[in-house]
C-alpha positions in Angstrom: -8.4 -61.4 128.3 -5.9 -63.0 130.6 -4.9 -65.2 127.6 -4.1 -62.2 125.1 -0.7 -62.2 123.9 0.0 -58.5 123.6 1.6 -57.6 120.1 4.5 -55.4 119.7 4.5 -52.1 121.3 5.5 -50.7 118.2 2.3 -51.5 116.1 0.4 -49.3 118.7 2.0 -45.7 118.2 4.9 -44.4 116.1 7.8 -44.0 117.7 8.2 -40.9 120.0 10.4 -38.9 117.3 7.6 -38.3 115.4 6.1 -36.3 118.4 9.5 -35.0 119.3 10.1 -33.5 115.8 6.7 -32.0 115.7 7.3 -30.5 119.1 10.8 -29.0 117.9 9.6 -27.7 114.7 6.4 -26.5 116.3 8.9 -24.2 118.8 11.0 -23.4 115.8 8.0 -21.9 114.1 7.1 -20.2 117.4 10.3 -18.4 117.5 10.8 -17.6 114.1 7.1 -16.3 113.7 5.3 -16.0 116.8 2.1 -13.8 115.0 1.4 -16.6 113.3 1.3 -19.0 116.3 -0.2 -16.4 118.5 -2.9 -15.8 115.4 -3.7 -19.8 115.9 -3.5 -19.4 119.5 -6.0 -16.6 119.6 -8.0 -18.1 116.7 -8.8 -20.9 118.8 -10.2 -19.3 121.9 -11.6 -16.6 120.6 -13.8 -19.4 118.8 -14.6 -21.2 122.3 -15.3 -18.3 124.4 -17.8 -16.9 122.0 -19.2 -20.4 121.6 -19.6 -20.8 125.0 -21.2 -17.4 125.8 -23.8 -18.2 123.1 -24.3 -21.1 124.5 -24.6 -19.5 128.3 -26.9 -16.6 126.3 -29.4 -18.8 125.2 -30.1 -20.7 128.3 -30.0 -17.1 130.4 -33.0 -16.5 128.1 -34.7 -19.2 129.8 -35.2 -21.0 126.6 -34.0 -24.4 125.7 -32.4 -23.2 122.3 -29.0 -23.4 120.6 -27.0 -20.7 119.4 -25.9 -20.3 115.5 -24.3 -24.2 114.6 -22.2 -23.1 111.5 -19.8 -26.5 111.7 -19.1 -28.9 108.7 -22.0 -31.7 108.2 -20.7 -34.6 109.1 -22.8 -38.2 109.1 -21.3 -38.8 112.8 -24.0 -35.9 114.1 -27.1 -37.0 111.7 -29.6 -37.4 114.8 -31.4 -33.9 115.1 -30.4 -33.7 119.1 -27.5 -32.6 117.5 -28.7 -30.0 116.4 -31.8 -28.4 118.2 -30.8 -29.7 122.3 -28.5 -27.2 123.7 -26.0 -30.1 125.3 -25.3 -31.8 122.7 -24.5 -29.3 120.2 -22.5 -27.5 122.3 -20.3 -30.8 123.2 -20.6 -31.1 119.1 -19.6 -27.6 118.1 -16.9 -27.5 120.5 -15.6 -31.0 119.3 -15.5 -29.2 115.8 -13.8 -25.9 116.9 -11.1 -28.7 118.5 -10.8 -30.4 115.7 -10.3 -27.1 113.7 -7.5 -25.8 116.1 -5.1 -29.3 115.7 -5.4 -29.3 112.1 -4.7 -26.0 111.9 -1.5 -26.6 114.4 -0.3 -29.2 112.4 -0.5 -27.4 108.7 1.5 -24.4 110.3 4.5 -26.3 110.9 6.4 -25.9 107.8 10.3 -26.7 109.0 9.3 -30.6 109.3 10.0 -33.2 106.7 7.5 -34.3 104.4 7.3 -37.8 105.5 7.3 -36.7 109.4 4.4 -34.4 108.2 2.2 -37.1 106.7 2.9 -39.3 109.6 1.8 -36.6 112.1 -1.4 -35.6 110.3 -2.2 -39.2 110.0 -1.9 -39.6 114.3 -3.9 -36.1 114.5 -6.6 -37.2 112.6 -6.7 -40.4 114.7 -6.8 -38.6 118.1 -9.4 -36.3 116.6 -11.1 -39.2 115.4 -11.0 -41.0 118.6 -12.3 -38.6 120.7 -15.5 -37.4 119.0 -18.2 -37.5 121.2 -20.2 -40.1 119.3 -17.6 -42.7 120.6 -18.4 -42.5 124.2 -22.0 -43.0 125.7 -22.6 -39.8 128.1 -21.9 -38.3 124.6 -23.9 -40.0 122.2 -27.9 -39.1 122.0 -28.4 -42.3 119.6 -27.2 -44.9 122.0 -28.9 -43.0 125.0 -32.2 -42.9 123.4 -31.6 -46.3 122.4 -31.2 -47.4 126.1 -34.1 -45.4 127.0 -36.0 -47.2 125.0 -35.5 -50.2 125.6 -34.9 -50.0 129.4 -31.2 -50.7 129.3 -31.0 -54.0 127.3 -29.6 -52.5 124.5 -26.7 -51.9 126.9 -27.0 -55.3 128.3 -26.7 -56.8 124.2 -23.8 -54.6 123.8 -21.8 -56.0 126.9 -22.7 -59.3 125.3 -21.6 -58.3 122.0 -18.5 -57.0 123.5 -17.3 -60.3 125.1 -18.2 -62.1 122.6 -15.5 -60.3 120.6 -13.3 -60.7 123.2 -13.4 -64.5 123.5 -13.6 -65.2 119.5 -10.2 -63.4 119.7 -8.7 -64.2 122.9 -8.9 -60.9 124.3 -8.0 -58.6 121.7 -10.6 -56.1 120.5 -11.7 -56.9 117.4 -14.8 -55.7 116.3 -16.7 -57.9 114.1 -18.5 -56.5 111.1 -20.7 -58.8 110.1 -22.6 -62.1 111.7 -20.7 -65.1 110.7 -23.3 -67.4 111.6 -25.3 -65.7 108.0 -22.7 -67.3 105.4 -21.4 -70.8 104.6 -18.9 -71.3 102.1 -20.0 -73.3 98.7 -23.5 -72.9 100.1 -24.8 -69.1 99.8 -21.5 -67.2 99.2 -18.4 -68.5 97.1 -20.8 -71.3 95.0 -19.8 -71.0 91.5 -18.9 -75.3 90.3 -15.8 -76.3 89.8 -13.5 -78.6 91.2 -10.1 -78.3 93.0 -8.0 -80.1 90.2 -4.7 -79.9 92.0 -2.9 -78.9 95.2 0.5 -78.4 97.1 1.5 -76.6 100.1 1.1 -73.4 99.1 -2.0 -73.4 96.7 -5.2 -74.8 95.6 -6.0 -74.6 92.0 -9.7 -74.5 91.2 -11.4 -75.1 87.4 -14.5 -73.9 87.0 -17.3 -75.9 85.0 -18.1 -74.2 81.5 -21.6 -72.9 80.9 -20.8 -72.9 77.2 -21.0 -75.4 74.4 -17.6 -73.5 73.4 -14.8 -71.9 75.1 -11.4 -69.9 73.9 -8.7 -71.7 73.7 -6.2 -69.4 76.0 -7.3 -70.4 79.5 -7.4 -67.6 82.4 -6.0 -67.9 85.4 -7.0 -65.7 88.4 -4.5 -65.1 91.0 -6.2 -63.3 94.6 -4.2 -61.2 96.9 -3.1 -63.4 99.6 -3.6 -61.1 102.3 -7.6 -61.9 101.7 -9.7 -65.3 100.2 -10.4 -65.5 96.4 -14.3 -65.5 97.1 -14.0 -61.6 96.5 -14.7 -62.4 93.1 -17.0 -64.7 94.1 -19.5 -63.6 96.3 -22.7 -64.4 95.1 -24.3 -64.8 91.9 -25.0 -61.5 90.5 -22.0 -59.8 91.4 -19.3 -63.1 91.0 -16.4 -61.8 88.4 -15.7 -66.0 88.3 -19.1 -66.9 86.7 -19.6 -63.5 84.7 -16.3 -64.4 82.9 -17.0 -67.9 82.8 -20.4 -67.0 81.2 -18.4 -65.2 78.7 -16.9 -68.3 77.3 -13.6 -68.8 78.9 -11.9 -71.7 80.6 -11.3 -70.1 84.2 -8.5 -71.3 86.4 -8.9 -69.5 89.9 -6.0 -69.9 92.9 -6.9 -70.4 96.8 -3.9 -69.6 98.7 -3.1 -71.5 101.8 -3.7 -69.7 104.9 -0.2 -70.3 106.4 0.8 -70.4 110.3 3.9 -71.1 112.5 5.2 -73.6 110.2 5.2 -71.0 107.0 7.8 -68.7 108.7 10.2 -69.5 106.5 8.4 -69.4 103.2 9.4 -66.6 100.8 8.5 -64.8 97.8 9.9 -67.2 95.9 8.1 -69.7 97.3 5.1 -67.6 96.2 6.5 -67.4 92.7 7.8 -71.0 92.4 4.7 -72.6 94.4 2.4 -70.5 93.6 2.4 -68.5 90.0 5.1 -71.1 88.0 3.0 -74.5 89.4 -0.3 -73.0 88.3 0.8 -71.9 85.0 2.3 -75.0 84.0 -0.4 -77.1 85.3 -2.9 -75.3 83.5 -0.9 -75.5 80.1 -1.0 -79.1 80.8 -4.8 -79.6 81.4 -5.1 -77.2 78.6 -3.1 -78.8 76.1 -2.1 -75.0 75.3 1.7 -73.7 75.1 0.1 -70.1 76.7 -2.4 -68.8 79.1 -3.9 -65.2 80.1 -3.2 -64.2 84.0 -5.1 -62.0 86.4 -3.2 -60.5 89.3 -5.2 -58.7 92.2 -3.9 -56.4 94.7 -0.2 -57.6 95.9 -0.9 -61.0 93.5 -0.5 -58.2 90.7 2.8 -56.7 92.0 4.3 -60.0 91.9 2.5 -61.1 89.0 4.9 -58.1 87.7 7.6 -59.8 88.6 6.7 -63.3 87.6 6.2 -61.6 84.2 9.8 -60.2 84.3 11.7 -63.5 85.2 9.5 -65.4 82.4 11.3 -62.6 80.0 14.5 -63.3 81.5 14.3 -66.8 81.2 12.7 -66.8 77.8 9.8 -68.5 78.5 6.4 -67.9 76.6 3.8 -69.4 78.7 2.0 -65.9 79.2 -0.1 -64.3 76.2 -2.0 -62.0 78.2 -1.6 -60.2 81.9 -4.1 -58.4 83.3 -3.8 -56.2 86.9 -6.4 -55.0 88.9 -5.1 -52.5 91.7 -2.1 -53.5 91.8 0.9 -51.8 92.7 4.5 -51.8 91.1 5.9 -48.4 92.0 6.0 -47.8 95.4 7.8 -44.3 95.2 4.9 -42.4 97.1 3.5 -44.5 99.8 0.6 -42.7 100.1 -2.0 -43.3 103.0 0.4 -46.2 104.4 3.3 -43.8 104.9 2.7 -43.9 108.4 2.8 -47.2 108.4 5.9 -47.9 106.0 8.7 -46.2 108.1 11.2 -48.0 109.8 9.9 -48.0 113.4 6.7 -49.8 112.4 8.5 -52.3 109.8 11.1 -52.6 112.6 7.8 -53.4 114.9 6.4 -55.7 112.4 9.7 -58.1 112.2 10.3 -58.6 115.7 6.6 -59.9 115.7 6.7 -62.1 112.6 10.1 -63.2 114.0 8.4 -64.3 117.8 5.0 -65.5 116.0 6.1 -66.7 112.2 3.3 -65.4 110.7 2.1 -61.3 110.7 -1.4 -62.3 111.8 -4.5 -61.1 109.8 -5.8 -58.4 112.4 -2.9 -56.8 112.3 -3.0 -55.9 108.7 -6.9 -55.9 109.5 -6.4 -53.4 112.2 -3.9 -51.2 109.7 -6.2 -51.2 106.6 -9.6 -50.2 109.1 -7.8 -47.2 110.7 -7.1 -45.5 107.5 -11.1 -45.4 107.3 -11.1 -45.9 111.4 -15.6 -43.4 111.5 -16.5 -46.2 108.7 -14.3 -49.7 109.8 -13.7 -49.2 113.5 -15.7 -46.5 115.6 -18.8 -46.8 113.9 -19.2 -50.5 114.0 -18.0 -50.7 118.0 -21.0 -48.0 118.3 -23.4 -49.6 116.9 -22.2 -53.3 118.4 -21.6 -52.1 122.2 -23.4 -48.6 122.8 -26.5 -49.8 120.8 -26.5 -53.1 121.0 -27.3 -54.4 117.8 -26.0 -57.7 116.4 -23.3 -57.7 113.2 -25.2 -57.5 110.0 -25.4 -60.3 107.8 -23.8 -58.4 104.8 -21.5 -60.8 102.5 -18.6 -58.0 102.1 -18.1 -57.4 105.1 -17.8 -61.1 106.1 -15.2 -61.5 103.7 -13.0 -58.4 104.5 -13.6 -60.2 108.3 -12.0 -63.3 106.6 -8.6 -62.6 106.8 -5.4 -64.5 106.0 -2.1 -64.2 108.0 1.3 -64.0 106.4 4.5 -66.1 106.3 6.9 -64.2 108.0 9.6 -63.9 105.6 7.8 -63.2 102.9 6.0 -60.0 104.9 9.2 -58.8 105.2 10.6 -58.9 102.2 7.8 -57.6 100.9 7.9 -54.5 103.4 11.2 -53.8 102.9 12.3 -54.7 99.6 9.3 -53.4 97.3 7.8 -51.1 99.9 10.8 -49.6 101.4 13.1 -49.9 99.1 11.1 -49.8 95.6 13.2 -52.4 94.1 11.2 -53.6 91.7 10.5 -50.2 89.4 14.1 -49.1 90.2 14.9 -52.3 88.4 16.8 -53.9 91.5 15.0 -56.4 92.4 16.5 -60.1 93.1 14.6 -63.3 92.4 15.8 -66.6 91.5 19.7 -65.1 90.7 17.9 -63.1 88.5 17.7 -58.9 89.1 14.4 -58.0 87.2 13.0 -54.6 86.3 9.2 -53.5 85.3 10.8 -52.6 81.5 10.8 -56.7 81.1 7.0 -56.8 81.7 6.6 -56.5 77.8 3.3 -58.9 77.1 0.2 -57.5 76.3 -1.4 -56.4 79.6 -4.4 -54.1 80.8 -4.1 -52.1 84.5 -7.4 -51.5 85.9 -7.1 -49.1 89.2 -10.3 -47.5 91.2 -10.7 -43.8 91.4 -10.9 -43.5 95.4 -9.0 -46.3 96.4 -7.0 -45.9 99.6 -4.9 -49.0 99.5 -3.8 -48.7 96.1 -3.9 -45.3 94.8 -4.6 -44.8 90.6 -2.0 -42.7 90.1 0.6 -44.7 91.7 -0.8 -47.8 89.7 -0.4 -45.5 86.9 2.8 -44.5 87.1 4.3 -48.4 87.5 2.3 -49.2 84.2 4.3 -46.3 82.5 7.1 -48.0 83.7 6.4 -51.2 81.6 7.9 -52.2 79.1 5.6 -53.7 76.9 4.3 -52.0 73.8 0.5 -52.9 73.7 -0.8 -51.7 77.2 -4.3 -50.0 78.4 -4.8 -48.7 81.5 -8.8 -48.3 83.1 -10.0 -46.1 85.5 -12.9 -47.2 87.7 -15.2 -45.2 89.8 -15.3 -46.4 93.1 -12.6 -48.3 95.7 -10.6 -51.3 96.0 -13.3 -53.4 96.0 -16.3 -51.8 94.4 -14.3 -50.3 91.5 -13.4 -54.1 90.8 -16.6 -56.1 91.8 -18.6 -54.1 89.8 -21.1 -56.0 87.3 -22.9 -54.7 84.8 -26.1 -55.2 85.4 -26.2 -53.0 88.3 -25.2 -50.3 86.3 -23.7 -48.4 89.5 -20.3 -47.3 88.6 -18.8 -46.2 85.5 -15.3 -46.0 83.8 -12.6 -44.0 82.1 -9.9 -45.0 79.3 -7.8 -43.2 77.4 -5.1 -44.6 75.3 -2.4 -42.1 75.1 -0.4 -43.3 78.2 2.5 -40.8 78.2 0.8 -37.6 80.6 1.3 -37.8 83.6 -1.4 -39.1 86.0 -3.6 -36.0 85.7 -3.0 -35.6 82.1 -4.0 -38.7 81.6 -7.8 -38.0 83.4 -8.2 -34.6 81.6 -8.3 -36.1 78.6 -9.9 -39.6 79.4 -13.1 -40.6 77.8 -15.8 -41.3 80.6 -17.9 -44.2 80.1 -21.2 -45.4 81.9 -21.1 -48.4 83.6 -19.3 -51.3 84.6 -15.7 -51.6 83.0 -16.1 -55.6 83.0 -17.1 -55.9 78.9 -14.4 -53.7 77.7 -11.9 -56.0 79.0 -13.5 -59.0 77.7 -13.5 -57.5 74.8 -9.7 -56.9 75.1 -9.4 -60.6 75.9 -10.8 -61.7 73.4 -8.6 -60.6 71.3 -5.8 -62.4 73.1 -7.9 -65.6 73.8 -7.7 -67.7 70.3 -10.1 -69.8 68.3 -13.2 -71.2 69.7 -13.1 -75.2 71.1 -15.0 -77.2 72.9 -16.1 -77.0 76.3 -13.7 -78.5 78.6 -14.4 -80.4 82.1 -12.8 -79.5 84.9 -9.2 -81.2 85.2 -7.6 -84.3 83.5 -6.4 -87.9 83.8 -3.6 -86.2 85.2 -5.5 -83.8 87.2 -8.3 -85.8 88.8 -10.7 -83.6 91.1 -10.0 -83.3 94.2 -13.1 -82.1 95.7 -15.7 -79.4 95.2 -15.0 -75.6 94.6 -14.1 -73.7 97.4 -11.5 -76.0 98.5 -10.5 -76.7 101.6 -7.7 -73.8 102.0 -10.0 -71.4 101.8 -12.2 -72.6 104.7 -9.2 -72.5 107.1 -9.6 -69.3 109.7 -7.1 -66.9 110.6 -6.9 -67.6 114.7 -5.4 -65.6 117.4 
């Protein structure tokens, strides 16, 4: 621990206006209308006196029961000691009433701006979160039957466990979710053949080999998120997007993005755009022998495929016959659950970091996405690791969300502040290359697929930057599911299903009353869309050229590098 190098204060805790303002317009309301405070106020004690004289009731009785337990379920409090021993349902229902009482506080302050309101119910429902009794070991009947049983070694494993997350991260808390002794890339996650077929500084570009005598003759080209490794879309065999599409009959392009330290601080969007997107597209037009190609952006690769698209317009360039977005983001007017998170003091936080390390390191971003869903990503897993004492499971998805990438300074910036912050890109500000570029000049053919309960990218946001488009011929897709299920979502599991509608001038809810629901994956209704845009049938073509000689196998060697600390 001695060698941690604390990060920002900043990226810790808001800063203290946030509590200030609450407090101010909390003794606002108080003045202005005490009953309703003093109707709280008494609310809340009325509800833990009578609790605790039930409780008091039952034991005078001499018998080991519990009084009435009307509280919310709640997965946190599945193990029946919850309900039926008198201890620890009292500890639980008086979490509950707690709980109850600060949300209640925080939704009767009403003279408090919207933004400073979010922000506050996001840091109440962390402190409420943090202190459930689950999280702490005098309070949890699971972990104490669990060191009961096995005579305190479970405790003993979960010190183990704890240090070993210590010293894998040099003394910041990290909790791993998943073993990462269980998976080896290009051996049992991330194997679909191909070949690197060229490389610079900022990318990898992998071909994949056909598995069909013919192919389309548009190529596709699959550009990640950054912020995370391809092999998303790759995991294993029966859920890989790469060889489903592949299987299809399509030339697939995939990029590996480098995973950048120190000496990236410098490296822009631009570079993104000029390194990244414009390199791949030309190269693969040249292995191709084809004046166009379709494109696949993910996540933050799809808001700046958005603006790839809109330079190419204003240069006049045709290379792009097709795009295709999955979650991605292009109106940022409502930042949704990352409000918190997208307000000065943090972004303020954030570049006095990137400025002292170059790079916003992966946990950070890690840390930000996990506490949005902190029971599921963070509390849950440090129970289960350090109170129980079980090891990480071996579970592919979680390894990869574990695999993180860091980010070049600059460009974390200017993407905080300039499409975040600022929404340049949908108020058609936005500056790239001497060129100011706008969503109207996004005017190819393109399809938007969002997920129904994603946090990170919210449909109706995604939905209202597709609206914003230009371009005449454009679908959008609903998916059941999050950011990563609605997407990696094959059809034979026949899990999740999907909604379309064509009519793309409601509003967001408009949109889904009238949206035709449809069972299962969403995967073959876009290859049947790109098909459509994909050309005649040719012959199967081998991974790279004369020009391109292989490099090595698919993965690459980018993606193996690890995100240290």
């Amino acid at each position: 621990m001695t060698q941690r190098k604390p990060s920002h204060p900043g990226l810790q805790a808001p800063n203290q206006d946030v509590f200030a303002k609450a407090a101010a317009a909390y003794w606002t309301e108080w003045m202005q209308t005490p009953s309703r405070i003093l109707e709280h106020q008494l609310e809340y004690w009325s509800k833990s006196v009578k609790h605790f004289v039930e409780a008091q009731h039952a034991l005078a009785q001499g018998k080991l029961a519990v009084p009435e337990d009307p509280g919310p379920e709640d997965r946190r409090f599945a193990n029946p000691l919850w309900q039926t021993h008198p201890y620890f349902n009292f500890i639980k229902q008086q979490y509950q009433i707690n709980a109850e009482a600060i949300a209640n506080a925080v939704d009767g302050i009403e003279d408090m701006d919207p933004v400073e309101r979010r922000r506050l119910n996001y840091f109440a429902r962390q402190i409420v979160d943090m202190m459930s009794p689950t999280n702490f070991l005098g309070t949890n009947p699971d972990a104490l039957e669990r060191a009961m049983e096995t005579d305190g070694q479970s405790l003993v494993d979960g010190l183990e466990n704890l240090v070993a997350d210590l010293e894998a991260n040099n003394g910041e808390l990290v909790v791993r979710l998943a073993d990462d002794s269980a998976f080896r890339l290009g051996e049992n996650i991330a194997t679909a053949p191909g070949k690197v077929v060229w490389r610079n500084r900022m990318m990898e570009l992998i071909q994949y080999e056909a598995t069909t005598e013919k192919v389309h003759e548009v190529p596709l080209v699959i550009f990640p998120p950054w912020i995370n490794k391809f092999y998303i879309l790759d995991l294993k065999e029966q859920n890989s997007l790469i060889r489903w599409i592949r299987d299809q009959g399509y030339t697939v392009f995939v990029v590996s993005w480098v995973n950048p330290d120190a000496s990236y601080a410098e490296t822009s969007m631009e570079d993104y755009i000029e390194e990244g997107f414009l390199s791949a597209i030309e190269q693969v037009k040249a292995i191709c022998e084809v004046p166009k190609i379709n494109v696949v952006g993910y996540c933050i690769a799809g808001t700046t495929l958005a603006i790839v698209l809109a330079l190419l317009k204003k240069r006049g360039d045709p290379s792009i016959r097709s795009a295709t977005f999955f979650t991605a983001l292009t109106d940022f007017a409502d930042h949704g659950e990352f409000t918190p998170f997208l307000q000065n003091d943090f972004v303020d936080a954030i570049e006095e970091q990137v400025n002292r390390d170059g790079v916003l390191q992966s946990y950070i971003m890690a840390r930000t996405f996990s506490f949005l869903r902190s029971n599921d990503l963070v509390y849950g897993p440090a129970i289960r690791s350090y109170m129980m004492g079980e090891a990480p499971p071996a579970f592919d998805l979680l390894y990869w969300n574990g695999d993180g990438s860091n980010l070049p300074g600059r460009m974390a910036v200017q993407y905080l502040r300039e499409l975040c912050q600022q929404n340049r890109l949908s108020q058609g500000t936005y500056e790239v290359f001497g060129e100011t570029v706008s969503l109207k000049e996004v005017t190819v053919p393109l399809m938007s697929v969002a997920c129904e309960t994603d946090h990170i990218a919210a449909w109706k946001d995604v939905y209202r930057g597709v609206q914003m488009m230009g371009a005449r011929d454009k679908t959008f897709v609903l998916s059941e599911s999050g950011h990563i299920a609605g997407i990696v979502n094959p059809p034979s599991k026949k899990k999740y299903g999907h909604y379309t509608n064509g009519d793309l001038k409601a509003d967001g809810e408009g949109w889904r009353k009238v949206a035709e629901f449809n069972e299962g994956s969403w995967w073959p209704f876009w290859e049947t869309w790109l098909r459509r845009r994909s050309g005649k049938q040719v012959e199967a073509r081998s991974p790279g050229d004369s020009a391109h000689p292989p490099l090595g196998p698919a993965p690459g060697t980018y993606v193996a590098a690890k995100a240290r600390l």
